[in-house]
Backbone bond lengths (Angstrom), bond angles and torsions (degrees), N, CA, C in turn:
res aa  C-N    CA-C-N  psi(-1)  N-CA   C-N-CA  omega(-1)  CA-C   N-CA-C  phi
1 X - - - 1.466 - - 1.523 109.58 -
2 X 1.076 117.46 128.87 1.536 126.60 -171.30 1.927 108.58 -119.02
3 X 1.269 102.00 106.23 1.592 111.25 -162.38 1.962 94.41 -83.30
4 X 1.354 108.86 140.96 1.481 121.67 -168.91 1.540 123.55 -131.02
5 X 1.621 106.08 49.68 1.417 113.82 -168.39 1.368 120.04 -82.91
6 X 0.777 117.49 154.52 1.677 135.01 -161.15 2.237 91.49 -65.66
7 X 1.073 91.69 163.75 1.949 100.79 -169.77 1.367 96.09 -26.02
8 X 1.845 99.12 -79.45 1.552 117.14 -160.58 1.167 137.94 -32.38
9 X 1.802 96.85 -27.34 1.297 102.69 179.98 1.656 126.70 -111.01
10 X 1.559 101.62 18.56 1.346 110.61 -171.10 1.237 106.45 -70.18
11 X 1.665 140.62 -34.94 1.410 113.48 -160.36 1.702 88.22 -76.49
12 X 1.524 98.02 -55.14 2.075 99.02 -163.20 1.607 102.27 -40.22
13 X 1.473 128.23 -37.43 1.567 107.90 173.53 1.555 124.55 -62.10
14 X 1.769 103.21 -33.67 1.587 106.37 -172.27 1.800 100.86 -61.49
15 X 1.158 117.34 -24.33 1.578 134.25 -161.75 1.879 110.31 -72.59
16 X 1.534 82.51 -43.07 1.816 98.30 -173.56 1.129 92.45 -105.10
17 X 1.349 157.09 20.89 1.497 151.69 108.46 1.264 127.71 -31.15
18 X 1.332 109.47 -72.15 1.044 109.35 149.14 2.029 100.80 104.44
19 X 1.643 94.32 -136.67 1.547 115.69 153.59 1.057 133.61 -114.37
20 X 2.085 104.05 30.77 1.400 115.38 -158.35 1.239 96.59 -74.03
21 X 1.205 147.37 -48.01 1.617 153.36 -161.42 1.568 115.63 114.65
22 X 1.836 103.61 -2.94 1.174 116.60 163.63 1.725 126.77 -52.42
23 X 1.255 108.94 155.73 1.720 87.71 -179.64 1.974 110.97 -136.46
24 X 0.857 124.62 159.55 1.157 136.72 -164.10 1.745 113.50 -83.99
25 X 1.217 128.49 128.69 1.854 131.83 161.39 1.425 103.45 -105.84
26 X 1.550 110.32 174.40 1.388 119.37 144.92 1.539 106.71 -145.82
27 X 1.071 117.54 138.37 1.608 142.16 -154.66 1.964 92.77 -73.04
28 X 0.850 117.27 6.74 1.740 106.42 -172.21 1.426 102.36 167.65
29 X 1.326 141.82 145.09 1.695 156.86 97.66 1.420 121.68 -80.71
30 X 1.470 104.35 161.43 1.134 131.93 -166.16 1.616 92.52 -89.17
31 X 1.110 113.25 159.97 1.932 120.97 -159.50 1.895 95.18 -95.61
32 X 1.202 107.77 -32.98 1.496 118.04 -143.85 2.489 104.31 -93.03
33 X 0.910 130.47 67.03 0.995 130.11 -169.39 2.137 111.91 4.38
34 X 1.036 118.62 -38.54 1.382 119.76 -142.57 1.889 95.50 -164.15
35 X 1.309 105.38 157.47 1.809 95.37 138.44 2.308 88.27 132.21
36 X 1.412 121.09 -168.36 1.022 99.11 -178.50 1.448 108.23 -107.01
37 X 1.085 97.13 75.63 1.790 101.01 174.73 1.493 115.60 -75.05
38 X 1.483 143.04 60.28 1.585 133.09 -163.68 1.312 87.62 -70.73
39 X 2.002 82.09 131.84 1.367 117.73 163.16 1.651 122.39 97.45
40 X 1.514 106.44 -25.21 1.329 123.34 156.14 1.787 110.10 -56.13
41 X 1.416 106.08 164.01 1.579 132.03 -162.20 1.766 92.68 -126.43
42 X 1.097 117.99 101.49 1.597 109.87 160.95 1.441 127.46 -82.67
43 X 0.999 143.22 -171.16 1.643 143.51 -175.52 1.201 102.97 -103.14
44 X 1.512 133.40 -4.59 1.435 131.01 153.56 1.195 112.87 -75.16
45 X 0.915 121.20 -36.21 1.351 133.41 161.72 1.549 144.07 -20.59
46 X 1.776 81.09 -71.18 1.539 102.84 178.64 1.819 95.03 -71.83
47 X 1.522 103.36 -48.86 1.207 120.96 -174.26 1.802 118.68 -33.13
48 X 1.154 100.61 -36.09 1.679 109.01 178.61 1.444 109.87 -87.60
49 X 1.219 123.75 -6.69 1.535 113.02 149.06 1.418 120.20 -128.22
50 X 1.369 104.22 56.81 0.994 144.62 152.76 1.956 89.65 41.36
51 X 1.026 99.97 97.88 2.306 120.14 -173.07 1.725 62.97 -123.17
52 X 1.702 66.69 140.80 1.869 87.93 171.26 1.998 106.90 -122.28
53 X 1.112 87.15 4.57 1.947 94.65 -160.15 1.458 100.45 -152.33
54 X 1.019 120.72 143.31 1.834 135.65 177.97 1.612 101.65 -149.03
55 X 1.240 95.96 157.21 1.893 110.62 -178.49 1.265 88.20 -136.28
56 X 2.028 89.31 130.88 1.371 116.67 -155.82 2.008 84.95 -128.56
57 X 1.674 115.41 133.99 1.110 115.14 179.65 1.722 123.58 58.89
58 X 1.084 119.15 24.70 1.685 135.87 169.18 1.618 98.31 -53.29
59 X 1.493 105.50 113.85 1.588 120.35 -179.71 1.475 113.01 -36.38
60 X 1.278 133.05 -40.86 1.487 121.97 141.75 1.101 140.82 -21.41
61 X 1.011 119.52 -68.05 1.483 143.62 178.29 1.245 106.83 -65.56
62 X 1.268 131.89 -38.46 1.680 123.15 178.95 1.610 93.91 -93.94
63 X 0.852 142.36 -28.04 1.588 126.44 -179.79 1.732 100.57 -71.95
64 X 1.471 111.48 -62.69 1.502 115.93 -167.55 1.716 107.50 -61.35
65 X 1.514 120.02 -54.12 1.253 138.75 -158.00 1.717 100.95 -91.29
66 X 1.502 132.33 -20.70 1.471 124.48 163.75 1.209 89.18 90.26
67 X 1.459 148.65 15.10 1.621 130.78 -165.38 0.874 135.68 -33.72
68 X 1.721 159.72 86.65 1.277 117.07 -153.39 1.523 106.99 -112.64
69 X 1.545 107.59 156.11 1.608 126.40 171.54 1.592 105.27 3.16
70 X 1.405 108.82 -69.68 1.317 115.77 -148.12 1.598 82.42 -80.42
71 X 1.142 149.36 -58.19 1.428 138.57 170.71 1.637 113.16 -13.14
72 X 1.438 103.40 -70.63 1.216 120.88 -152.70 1.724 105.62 -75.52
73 X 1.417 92.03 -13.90 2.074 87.66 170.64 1.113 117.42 -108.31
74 X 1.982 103.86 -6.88 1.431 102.46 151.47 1.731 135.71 -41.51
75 X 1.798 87.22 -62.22 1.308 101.74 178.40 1.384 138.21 -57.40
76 X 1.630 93.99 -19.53 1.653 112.91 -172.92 1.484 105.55 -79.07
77 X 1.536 112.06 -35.58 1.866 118.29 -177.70 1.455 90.85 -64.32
78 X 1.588 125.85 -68.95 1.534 137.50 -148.66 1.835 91.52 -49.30
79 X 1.567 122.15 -64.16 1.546 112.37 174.57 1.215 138.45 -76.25
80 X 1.333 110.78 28.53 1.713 129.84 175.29 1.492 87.95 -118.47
81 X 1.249 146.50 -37.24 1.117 127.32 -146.26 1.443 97.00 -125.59
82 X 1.679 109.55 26.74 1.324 133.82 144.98 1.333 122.98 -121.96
83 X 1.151 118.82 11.82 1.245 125.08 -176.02 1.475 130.12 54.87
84 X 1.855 101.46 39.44 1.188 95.27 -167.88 1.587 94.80 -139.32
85 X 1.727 114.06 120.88 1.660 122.65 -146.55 1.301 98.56 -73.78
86 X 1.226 109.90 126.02 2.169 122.44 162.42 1.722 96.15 -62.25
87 X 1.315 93.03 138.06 1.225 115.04 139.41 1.644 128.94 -135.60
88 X 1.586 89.95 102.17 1.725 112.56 -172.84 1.500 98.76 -85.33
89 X 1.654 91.82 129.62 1.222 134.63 -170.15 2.029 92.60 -91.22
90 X 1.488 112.22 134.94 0.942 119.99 147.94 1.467 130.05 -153.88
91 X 1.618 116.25 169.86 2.104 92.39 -166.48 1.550 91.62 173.15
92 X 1.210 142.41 157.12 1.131 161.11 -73.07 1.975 92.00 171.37
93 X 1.272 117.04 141.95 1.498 113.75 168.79 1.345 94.60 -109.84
94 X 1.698 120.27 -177.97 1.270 116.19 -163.20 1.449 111.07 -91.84
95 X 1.799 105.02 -9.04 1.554 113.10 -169.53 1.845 96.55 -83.75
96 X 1.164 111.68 -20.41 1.909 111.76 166.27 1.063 107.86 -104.72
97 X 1.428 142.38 -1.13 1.610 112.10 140.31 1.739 119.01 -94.24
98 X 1.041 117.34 -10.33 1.552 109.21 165.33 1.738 105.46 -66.78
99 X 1.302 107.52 -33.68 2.059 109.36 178.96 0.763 120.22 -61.88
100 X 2.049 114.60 -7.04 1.268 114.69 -142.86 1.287 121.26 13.72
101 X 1.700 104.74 101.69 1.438 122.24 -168.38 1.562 100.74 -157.03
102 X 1.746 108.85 -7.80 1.408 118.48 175.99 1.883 129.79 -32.40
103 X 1.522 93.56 -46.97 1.590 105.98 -175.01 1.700 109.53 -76.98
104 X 1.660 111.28 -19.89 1.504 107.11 -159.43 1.980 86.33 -108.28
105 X 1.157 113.35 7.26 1.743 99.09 179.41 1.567 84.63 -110.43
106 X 1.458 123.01 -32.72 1.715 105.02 178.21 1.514 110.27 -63.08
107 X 1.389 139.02 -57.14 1.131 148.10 179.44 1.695 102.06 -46.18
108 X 1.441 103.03 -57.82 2.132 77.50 172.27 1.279 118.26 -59.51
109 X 1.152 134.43 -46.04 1.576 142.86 -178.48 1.356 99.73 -32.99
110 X 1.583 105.69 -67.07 1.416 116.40 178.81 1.670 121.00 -31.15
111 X 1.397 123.87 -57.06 1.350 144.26 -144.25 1.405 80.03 -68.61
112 X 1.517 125.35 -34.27 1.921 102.93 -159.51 1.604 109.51 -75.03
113 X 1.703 127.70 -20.16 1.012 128.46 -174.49 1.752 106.23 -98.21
114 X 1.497 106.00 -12.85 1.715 103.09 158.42 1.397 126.28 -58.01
115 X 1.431 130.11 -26.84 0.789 136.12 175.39 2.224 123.09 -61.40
116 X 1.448 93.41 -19.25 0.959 96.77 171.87 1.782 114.56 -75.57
117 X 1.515 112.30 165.67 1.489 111.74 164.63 1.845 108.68 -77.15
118 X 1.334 91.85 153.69 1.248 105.96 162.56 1.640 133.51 -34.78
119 X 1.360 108.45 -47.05 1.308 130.10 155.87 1.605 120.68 -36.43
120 X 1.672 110.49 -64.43 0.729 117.39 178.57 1.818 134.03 -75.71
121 X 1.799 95.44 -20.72 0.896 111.09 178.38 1.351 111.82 -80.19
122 X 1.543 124.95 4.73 1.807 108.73 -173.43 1.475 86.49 -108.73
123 X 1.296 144.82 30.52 1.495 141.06 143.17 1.110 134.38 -84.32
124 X 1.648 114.01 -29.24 1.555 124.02 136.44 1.514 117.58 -4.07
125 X 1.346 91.57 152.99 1.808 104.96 171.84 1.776 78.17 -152.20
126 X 1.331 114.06 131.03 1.419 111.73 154.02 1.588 115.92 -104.22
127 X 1.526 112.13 130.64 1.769 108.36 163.78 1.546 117.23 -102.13
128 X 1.322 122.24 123.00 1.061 106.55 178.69 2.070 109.18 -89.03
129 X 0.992 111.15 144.83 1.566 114.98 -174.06 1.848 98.88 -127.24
130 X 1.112 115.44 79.43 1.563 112.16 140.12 1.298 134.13 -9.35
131 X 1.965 140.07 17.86 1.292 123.68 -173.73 1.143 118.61 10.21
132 X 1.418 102.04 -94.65 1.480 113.07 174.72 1.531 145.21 -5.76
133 X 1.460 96.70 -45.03 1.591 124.82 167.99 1.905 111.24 -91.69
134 X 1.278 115.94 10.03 1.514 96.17 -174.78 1.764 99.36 -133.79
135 X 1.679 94.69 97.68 1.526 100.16 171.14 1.522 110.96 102.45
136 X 1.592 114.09 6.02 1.357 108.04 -167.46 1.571 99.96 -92.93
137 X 0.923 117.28 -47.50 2.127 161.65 -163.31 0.959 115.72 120.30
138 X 1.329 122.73 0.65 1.319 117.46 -172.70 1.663 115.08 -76.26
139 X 1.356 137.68 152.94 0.833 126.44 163.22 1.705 135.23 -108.63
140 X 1.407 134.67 149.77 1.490 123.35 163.26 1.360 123.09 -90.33
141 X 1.527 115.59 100.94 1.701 113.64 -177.21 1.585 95.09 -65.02
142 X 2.003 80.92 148.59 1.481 87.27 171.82 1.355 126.66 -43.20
143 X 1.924 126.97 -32.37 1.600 130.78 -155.91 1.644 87.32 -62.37
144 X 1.752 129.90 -48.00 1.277 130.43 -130.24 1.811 99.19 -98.96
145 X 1.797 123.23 -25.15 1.428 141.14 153.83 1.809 94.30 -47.63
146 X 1.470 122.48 -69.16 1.305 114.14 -157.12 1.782 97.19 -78.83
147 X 1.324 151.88 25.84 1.408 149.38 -152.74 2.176 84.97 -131.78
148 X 1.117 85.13 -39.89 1.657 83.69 -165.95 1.441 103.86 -98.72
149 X 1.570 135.88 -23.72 1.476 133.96 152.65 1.375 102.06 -42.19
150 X 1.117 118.65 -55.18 1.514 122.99 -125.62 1.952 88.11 -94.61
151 X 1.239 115.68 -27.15 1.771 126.66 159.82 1.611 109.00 -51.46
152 X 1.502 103.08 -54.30 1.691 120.96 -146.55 1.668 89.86 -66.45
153 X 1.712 112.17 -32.57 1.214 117.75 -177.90 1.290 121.52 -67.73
154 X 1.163 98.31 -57.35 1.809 107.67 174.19 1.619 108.97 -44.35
155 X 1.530 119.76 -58.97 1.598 121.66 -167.13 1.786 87.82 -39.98
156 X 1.422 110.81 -61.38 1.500 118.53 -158.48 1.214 113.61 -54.45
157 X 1.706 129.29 -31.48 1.337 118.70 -174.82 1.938 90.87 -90.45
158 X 1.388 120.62 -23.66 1.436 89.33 172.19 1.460 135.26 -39.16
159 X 1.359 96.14 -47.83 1.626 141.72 -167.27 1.885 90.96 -64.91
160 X 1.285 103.34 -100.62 1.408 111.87 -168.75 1.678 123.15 -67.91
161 X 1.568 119.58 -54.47 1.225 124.66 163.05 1.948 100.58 167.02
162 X 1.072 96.34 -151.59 1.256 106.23 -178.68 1.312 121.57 -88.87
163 X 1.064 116.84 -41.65 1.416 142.73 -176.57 1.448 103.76 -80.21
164 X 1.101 136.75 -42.58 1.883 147.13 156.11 1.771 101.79 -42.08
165 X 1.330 108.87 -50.41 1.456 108.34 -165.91 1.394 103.51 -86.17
166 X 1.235 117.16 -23.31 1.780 113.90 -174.80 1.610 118.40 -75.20
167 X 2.096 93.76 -17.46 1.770 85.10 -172.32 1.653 104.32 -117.03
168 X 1.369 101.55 21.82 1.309 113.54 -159.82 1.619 96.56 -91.23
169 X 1.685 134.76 122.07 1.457 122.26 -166.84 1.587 106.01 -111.46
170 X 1.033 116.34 107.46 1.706 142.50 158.62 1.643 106.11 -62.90
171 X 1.306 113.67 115.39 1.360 144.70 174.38 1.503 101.47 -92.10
172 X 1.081 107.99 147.92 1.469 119.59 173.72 1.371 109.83 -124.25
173 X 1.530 127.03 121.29 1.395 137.60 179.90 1.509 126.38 -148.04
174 X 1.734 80.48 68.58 1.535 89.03 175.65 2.024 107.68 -125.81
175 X 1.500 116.70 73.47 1.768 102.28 -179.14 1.862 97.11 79.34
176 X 0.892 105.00 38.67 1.778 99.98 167.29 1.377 104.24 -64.40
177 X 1.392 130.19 137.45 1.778 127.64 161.87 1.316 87.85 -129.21
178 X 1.802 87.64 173.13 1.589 113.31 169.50 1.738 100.50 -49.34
179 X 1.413 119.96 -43.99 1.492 111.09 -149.29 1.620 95.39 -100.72
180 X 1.033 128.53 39.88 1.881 105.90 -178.48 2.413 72.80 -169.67
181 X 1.229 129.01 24.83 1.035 101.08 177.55 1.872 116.32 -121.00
182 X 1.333 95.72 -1.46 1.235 125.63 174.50 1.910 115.25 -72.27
183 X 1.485 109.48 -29.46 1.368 133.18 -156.48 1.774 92.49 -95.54
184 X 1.655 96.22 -47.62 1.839 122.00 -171.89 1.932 94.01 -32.60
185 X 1.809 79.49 -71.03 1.292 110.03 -145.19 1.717 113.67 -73.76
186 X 1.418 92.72 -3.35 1.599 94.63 165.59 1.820 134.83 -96.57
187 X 1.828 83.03 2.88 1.524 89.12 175.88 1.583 109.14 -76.65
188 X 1.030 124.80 155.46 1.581 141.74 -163.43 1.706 103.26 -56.74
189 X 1.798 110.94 -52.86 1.525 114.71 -167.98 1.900 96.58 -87.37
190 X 1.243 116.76 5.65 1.436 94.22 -173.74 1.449 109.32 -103.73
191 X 1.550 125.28 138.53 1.549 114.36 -145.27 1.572 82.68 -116.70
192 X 1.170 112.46 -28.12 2.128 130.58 -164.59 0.503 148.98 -153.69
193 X 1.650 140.06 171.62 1.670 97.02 156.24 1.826 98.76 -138.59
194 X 1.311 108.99 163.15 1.171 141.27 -170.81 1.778 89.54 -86.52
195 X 1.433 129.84 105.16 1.199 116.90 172.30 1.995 127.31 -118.92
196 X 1.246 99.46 139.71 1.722 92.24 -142.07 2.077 77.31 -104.57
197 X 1.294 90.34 -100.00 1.654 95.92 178.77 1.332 129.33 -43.62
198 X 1.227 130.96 -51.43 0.865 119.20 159.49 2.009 141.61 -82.19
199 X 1.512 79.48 33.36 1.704 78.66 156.19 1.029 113.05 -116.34
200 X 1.660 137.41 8.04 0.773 118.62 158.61 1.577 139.53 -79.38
201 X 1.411 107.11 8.02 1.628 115.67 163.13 1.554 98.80 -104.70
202 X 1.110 124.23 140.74 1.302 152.74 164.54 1.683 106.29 -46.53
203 X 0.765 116.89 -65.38 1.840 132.10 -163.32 1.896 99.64 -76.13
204 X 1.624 107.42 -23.21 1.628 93.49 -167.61 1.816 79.85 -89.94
205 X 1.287 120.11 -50.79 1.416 120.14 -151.36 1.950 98.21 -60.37
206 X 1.159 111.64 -45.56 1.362 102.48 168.07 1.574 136.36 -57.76
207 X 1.604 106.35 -37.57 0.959 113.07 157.57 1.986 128.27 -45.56
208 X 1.237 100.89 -57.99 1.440 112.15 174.47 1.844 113.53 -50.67
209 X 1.227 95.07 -40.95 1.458 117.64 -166.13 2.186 85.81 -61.93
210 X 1.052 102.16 -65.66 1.564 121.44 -163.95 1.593 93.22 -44.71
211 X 1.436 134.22 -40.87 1.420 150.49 159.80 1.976 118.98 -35.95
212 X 1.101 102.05 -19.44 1.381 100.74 -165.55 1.468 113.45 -88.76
């Protein structure tokens, strides 16, 4: 389980971690190694209290924040070459999956972390996030979560090989609950899940957790 709290609270979580076997995120870095960015978070940063995981391109953040490409593969080199694993966020809004346009906006998403080597690319964590499914009412049945893993996989073994795509772990973060995450997590390509709302109750996020 990899805990993903907002700045403020990163050391007091690294603190109440402990020697649980729990492990540490941070919700965003800054692209740029160093320099006077006020108010930005660098990867030295996170790095000195020791964040083992960051989320790079979180459907938020590229809708609200504009992210672009070259940003977002910024950020992915700067926390590899701190040793600290991306997990790139990618996902579809509901106005490109009603166009059905779903498979050809994941495959661009994809192309910015192709650019990496192989090497670098098996430090990855990919989440896939459904827009569409988070906050609309709409929902993502498990068949249509495992339809777009099971794509995200294929692009990747085109790309890297077979063996790249087999150990490579796809998160799912589209409305995970206690009651629909049990169903998620038994499809073949789904490795996790990426959980937004419901971690913020204690009893659902454990619950889900107890599911895996």
């Amino acid at each position: 389980m990899i805990l993903i709290p907002p700045f403020t609270h990163l050391s007091e979580t690294k603190k109440l971690i402990g020697t649980s076997g729990l492990e540490l995120g941070a919700q965003n870095v800054h692209h740029e190694a160093n320099g006077a960015y006020t108010g930005e978070v660098s990867c030295s940063m996170l790095k000195s209290i020791d964040v083992e995981y960051c989320l790079v391109g979180h459907s938020e953040r590229r809708i609200y924040q504009n992210e672009s490409e070259d940003e977002l593969l910024a950020k992915v080199k700067q926390l590899l070459l701190s040793n600290i694993s991306p997990i790139f966020c990618i996902g579809e809004s509901l106005e490109e999956r009603e166009s059905e346009r779903e498979y050809e906006v994941i495959e661009e998403q994809l192309k910015v972390i192709f650019e990496l080597s192989a090497d670098e690319f098996s430090k990855l964590i990919i989440a896939y996030e459904p827009v569409w499914a988070i906050g609309t009412g709409k929902t993502a049945t498990s068949d249509q979560a495992q339809d777009m893993h099971a794509f995200i996989r294929s692009k990747v073994e085109e790309q890297y090989g077979s063996s790249s795509a087999q150990s490579l772990s796809i998160l799912y973060g589209g409305s995970c609950k206690p009651d629909n995450a049990e169903e998620l997590f038994s499809k073949e390509d789904v490795d996790g899940g990426l959980i937004g709302g419901a971690s913020l109750d204690a009893s659902s996020f454990v619950a889900i957790y107890n599911l895996l």
